[in-house]
C-alpha positions as CSV (number, residue, x, y, z in Angstrom):
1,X,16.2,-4.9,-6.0
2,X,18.3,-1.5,-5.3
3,X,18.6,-0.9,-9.2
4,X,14.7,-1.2,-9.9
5,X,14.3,2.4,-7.5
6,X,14.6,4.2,-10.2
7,X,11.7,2.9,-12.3
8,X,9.6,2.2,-9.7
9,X,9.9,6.0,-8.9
10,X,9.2,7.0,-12.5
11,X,5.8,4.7,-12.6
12,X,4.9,6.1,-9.4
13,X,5.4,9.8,-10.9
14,X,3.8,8.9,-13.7
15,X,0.8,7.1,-12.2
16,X,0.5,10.2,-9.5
17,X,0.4,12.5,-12.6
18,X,-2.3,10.7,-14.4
19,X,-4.1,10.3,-11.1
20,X,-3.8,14.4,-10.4
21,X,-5.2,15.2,-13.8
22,X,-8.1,12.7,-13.5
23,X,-8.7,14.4,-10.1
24,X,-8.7,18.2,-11.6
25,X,-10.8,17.0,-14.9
26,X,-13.0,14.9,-13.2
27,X,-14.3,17.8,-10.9
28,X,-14.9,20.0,-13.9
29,X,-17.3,17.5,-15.4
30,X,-19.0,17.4,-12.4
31,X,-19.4,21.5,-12.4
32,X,-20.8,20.6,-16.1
33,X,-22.6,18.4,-15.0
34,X,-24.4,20.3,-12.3
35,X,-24.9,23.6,-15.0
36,X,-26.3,20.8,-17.7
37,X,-29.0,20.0,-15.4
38,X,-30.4,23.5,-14.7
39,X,-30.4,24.1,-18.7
40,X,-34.1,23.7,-20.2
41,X,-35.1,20.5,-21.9
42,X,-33.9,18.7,-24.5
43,X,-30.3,20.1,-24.2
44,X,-30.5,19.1,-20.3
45,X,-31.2,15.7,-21.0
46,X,-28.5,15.6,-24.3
47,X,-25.5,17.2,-22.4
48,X,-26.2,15.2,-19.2
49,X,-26.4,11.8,-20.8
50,X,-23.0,13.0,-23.1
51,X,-21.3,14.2,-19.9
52,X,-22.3,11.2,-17.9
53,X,-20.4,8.9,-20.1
54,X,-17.5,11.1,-20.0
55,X,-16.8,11.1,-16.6
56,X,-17.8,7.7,-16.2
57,X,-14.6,6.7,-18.8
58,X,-12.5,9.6,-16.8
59,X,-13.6,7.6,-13.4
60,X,-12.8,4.3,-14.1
61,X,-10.4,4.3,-16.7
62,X,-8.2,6.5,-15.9
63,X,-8.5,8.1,-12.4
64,X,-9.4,5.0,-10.3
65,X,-6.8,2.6,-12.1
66,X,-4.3,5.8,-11.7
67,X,-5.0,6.1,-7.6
68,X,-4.3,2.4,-7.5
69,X,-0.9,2.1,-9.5
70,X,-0.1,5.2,-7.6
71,X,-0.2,3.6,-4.1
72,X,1.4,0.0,-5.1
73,X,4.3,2.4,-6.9
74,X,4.7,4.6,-3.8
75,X,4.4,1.7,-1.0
76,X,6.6,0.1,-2.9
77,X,9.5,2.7,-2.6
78,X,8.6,3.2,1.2
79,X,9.4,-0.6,1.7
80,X,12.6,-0.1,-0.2
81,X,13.5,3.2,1.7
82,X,11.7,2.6,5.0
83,X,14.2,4.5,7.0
84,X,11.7,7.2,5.3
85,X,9.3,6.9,7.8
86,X,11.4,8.2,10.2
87,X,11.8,11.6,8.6
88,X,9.1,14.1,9.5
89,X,8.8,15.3,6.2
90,X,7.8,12.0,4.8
91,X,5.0,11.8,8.1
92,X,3.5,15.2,7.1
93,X,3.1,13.8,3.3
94,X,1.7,10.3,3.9
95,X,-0.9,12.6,6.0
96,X,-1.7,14.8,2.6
97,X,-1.9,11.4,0.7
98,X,-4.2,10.4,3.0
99,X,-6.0,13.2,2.5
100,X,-5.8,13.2,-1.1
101,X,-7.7,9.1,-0.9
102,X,-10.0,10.8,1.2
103,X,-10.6,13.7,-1.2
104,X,-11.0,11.1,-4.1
105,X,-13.4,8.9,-2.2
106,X,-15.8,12.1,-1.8
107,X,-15.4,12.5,-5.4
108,X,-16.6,9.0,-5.9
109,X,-19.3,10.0,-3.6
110,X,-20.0,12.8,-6.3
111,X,-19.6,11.3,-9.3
112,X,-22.1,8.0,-8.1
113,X,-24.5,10.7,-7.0
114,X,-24.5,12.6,-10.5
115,X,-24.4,9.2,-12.6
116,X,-27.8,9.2,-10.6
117,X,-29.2,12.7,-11.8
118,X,-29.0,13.9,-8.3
119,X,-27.1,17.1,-8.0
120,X,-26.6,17.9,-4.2
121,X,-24.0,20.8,-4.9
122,X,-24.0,23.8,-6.6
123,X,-21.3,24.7,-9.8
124,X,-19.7,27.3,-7.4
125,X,-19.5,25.2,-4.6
126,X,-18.0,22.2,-7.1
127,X,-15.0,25.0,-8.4
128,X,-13.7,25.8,-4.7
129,X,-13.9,21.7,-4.2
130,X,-11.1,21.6,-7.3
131,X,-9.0,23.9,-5.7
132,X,-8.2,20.9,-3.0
133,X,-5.6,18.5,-5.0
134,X,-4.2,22.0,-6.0
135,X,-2.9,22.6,-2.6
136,X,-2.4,19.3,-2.1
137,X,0.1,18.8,-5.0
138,X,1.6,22.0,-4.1
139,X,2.2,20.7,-0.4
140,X,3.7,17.5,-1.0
141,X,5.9,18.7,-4.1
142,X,7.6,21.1,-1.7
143,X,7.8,18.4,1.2
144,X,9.4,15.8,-1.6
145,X,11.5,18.0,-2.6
146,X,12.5,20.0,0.1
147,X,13.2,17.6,2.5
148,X,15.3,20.0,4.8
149,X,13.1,20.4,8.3
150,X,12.9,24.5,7.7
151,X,12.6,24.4,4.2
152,X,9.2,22.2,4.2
153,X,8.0,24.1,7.1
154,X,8.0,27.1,5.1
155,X,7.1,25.7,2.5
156,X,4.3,24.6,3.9
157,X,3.0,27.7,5.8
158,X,3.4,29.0,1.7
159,X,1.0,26.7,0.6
160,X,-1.6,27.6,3.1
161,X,-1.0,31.2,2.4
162,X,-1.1,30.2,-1.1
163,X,-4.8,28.6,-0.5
164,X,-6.0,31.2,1.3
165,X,-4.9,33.8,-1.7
166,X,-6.7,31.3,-4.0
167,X,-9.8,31.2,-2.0
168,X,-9.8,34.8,-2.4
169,X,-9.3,35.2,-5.5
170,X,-12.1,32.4,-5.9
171,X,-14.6,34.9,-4.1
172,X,-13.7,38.3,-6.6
173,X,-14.0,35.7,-9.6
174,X,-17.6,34.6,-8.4
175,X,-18.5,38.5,-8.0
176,X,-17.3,39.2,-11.2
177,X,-19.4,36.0,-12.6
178,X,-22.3,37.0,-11.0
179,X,-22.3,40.2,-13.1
């Protein structure tokens, strides 16, 4: 089983990858989305029905489907390296995962909602919501990688540092939108 570890770690990269860019995407249909359905008749109705369909295939072709190959891939190497779970590094990661399934089930929320013609959030509100997997993929890269006990705390002290720059910089980009 020991010499499968190494493709079983590529397909969960891979999968975690496709999963990530279905997650950023996804969101920015949804900010479409919301700024289609403010726009006067008939390009309202033509842009939401178009972007509808888009994020549906995004959703359940690709994101969903990714999430899931994702988890078997990466419970999969924890049962073949479950001395893993010991390492506090590895603790503080499964906790961003699960964050990250939580983050996609609101997004499900979201999309179901939108598929609807209900918007319940507004286009700004729907960017800052993208930066989440951001910091997430930032967080658990460095944790993966840097699986020294200093080095990940840093790293992860970084990262929130890093979110707060970005929610700044998030706020001068709206003023400067607003313009």
């Amino acid at each position: 089983m020991e010499q499968y570890y190494p493709y079983i770690k590529s397909l969960h990269l891979i999968f975690i990858i496709t999963w990530f860019a279905g997650l950023f995407y996804i969101v920015r249909l949804f900010v479409y989305q919301i700024e289609a359905s403010q726009k006067p008749s008939p390009d309202r109705e033509i842009l939401g029905e178009q972007l509808k369909i888009m994020a549906s295939r995004l959703w359940n072709i690709i994101t969903w489907p990714s999430m899931i190959f994702a988890l078997i891939f990466g419970f999969w190497l924890l049962f073949m390296r479950t001395f893993f779970l010991a390492d506090a590094w590895m603790q503080v990661k499964l906790a961003f995962v699960f964050v990250l399934i939580i983050y996609h089930l609101k997004c499900h929320q979201i999309f179901k909602q939108l598929q609807r013609g209900a918007v319940k959030y507004t286009s700004n509100y729907m960017r800052l919501f993208n930066e989440v997997p951001t910091i997430i993929l930032f967080v658990v890269v460095f944790l993966v990688i840097l699986k020294n006990g200093t080095n990940w705390i840093y790293g992860t002290v970084g990262i929130i540092l890093f979110a707060i720059l970005l929610m700044m910089g998030y706020k001068i980009y709206k003023r400067i939108r607003e313009k």
